[in-house]
LUMKOL-760169 format. One record per residue (C-alpha): x, y negated, z. Coordinates in steps of 0.1 Angstrom, whole numbers, plus 5000, padded with zeros to 4 digits. Layout:
// residues N
XYZ
...
***
This chain:
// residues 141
021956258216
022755868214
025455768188
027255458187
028455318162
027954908156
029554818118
029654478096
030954358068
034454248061
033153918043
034953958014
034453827982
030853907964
029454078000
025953918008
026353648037
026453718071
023753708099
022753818130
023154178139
020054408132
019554698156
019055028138
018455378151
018855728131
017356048141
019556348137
017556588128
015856448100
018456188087
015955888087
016755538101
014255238112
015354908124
014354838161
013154488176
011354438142
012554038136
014353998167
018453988159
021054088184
023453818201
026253988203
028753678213
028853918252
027154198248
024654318222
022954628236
023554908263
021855248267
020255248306
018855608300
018055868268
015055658253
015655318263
017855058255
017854678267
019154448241
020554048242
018753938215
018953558199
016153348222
012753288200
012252988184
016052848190
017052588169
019852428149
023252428169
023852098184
025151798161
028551688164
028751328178
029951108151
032450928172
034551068200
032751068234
035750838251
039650908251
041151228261
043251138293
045551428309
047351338343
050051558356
051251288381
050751538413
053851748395
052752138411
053452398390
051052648381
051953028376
048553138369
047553048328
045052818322
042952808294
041552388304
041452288267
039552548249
036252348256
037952018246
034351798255
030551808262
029851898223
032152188227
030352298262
027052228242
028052478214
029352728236
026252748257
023952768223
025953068210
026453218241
022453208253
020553558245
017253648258
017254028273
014454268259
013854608260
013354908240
011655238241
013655428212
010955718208
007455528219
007555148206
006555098169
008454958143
008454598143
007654588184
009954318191
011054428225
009854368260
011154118276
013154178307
014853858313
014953458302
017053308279
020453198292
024153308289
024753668304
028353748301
028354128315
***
């Protein structure tokens, strides 16, 4: 029997600070718990984990050895310039400023990048970090 049941904090005041998701499993029967992927820490920005059968699970998992996010520029990269001069009307919404500039596509794609692994919930050993299944890069389903 899978259960699932992700939970974090609600960061209020004197709760440790936050990190990366860990990913735990609990056996029923006897009530004990054990961490999966040993250091490994879920990305869950997309998608964090997903059951592909009763034993395994393939996790997006923050890529090894990633660094600090990327430094904001300390100047503007050049004017922000919007034209409307053609004057069509759109009824679709569009969403064109949320990434306002490079640094903001930058960020985007260093949060958003996981590395798949997988995990075999009954055979691997506590601290097995996972087998990889996939490179690092942004997977959005």
């Amino acid at each position: 029997m899978a259960v699932n049941c992700p939970s974090t904090a609600s960061g209020g005041t004197g709760d440790p600070p936050r990190g990366p998701l860990q990913l735990w499993i609990a056996d029923a029967t006897t009530g004990k718990a054990r961490p999966l992927l040993g250091n490994r820490r879920l990305n869950t920005v997309f998608s964090s984990y997903e059951w592909i059968d009763d034993n395994t699970i393939v996790a997006a998992v923050l890529p090894e050895g990633v660094s600090s996010p990327p430094a904001k520029p300390p100047v503007p990269l050049g004017p922000k310039i919007q034209d409307n001069s053609n004057g069509k009307k759109s009824q679709n919404r569009t969403w064109t400023d949320l990434l306002k500039d490079e640094y903001d596509g930058d960020v985007f794609e260093y949060y958003g990048a996981s590395e798949l692994v997988t995990v075999n919930v009954n055979e691997d050993a506590e601290g097995h970090e996972g087998t990889p299944l996939a490179p690092p890069r942004m997977y959005t389903e």
